[in-house]
C-alpha positions in Angstrom: 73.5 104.4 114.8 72.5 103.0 111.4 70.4 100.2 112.9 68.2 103.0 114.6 64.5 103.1 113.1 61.9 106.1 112.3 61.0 106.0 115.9 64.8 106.2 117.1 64.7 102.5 118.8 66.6 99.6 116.9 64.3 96.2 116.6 66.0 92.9 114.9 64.4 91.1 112.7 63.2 87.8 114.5 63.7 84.3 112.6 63.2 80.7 113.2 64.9 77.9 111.5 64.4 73.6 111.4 67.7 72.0 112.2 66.5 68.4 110.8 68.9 65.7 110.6 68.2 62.2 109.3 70.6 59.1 108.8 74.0 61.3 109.0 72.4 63.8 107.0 70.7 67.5 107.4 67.6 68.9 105.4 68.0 72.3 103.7 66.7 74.0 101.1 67.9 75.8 98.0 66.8 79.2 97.4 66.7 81.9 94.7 68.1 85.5 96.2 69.5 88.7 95.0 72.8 87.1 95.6 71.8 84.2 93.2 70.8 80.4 94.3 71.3 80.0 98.0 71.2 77.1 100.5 69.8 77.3 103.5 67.8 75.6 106.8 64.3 75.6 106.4 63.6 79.1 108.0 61.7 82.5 107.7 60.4 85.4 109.8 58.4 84.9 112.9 54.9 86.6 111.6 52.3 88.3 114.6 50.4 86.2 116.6 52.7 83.3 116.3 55.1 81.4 118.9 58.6 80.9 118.1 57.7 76.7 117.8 54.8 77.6 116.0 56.5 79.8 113.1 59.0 77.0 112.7 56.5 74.5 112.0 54.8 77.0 109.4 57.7 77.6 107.7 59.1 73.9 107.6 56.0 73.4 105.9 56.1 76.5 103.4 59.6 75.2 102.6 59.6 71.4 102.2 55.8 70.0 101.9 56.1 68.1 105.5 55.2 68.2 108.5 57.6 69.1 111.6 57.6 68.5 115.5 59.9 71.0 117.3 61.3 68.8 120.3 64.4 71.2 121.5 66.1 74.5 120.6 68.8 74.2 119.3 70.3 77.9 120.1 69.3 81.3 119.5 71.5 83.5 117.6 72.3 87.5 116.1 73.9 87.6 113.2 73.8 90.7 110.7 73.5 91.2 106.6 74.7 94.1 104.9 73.8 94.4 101.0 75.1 97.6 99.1 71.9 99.2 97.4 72.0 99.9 93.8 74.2 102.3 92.3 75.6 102.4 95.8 72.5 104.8 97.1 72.9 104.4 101.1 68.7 104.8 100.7 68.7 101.5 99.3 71.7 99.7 101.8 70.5 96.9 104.0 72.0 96.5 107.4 69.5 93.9 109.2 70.3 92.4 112.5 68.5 88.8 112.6 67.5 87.4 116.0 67.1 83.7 114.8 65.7 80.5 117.3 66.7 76.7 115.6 65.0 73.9 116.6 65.8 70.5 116.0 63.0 68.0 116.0 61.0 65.2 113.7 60.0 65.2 110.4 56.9 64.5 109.7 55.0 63.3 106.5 54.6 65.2 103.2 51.8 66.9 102.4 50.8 65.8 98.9 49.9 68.8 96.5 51.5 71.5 98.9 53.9 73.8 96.7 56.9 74.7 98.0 57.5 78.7 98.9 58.0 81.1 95.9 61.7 80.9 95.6 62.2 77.3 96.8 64.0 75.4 94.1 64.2 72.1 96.0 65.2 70.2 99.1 68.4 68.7 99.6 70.0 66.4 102.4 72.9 66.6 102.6 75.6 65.3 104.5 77.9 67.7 107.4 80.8 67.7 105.1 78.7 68.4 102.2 77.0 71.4 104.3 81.2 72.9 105.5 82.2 72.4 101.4 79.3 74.2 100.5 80.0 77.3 102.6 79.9 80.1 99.7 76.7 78.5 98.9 75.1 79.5 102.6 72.5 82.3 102.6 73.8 82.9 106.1 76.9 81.7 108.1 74.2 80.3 110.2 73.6 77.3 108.7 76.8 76.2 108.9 76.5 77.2 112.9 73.5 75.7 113.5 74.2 72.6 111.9 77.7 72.4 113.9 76.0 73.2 117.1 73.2 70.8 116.7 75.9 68.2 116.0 78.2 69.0 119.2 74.6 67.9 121.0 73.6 71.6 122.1 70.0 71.0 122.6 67.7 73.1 125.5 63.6 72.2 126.5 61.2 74.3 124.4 60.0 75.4 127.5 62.6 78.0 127.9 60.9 80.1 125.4 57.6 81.2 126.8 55.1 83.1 124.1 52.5 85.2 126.7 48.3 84.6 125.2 48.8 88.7 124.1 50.8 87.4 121.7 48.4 84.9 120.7 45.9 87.2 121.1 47.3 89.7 118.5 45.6 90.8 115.8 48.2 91.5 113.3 47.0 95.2 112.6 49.6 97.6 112.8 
């Protein structure tokens, strides 16, 4: 099995992303990547020693200067990227599995002076026909999903993802 790691046992990659809408319209950010400029929800990779809620709100703030207030998931989703190394070397094919939770929730102020993320070009808000339009632009199809589900009113507590203290707890050595 190709998503099989060193130590035989496959592990996705776990992601959280900030469905915000505001007036009709949803906040998402435009990236560079190797596929050239992207759009995308505010979102990133979980990092250790963080809860689900509490990577989204780090990486709201990496990627638009303000502040953010989970208040519901919106869904939690798989989804796989495959990207052809160069010269076609299967050393150098990805094939990552992403395990991604979306919240909706509020917005909170800017932070004056914060940078955006290395990559960030800007923020955008844009409108949900804007967002399906713009589908080639998507760094993932989940945007598009997201954005759709948070629309159809899918919406569950933030307590049904529980984050144990030995998570909390952990160091981050590996």
């Amino acid at each position: 099995m190709s998503h099989n790691t060193p130590a035989g046992r496959w592990k996705p990659s776990v992601t959280v992303a900030a469905i915000i809408e505001r007036d009709g319209r949803y906040l998402l950010i435009e990236e560079h990547t190797p596929e050239g400029l992207r759009l995308n929800n505010p979102a990133g990779h979980l990092d250790p020693g963080e809860s689900p809620a509490d990577g989204v709100v780090r990486e709201t703030l990496e990627e638009t200067a303000h502040r953010f207030t989970p208040t519901n998931l919106v869904g939690v989703y798989l989804s796989r990227f495959q990207r052809a190394g160069k010269a076609g070397a299967e050393a150098g094919d990805e094939d990552i599995t992403y395990l991604r939770f979306a919240f909706c929730g509020e917005l909170g102020e800017s932070v004056p002076g914060l940078a955006l993320d290395t990559g960030i070009v800007r923020t955008l808000w844009l409108t949900p026909e804007e967002i399906r339009a713009s589908v080639l632009r998507h760094r993932s199809p989940l945007v598009l999903r997201c954005m759709e589900d948070h629309l159809a009113g899918q919406r569950y507590p933030l307590a049904l993802i529980q984050t144990d203290a030995s998570v909390v707890l952990f160091s981050g050595a590996s």
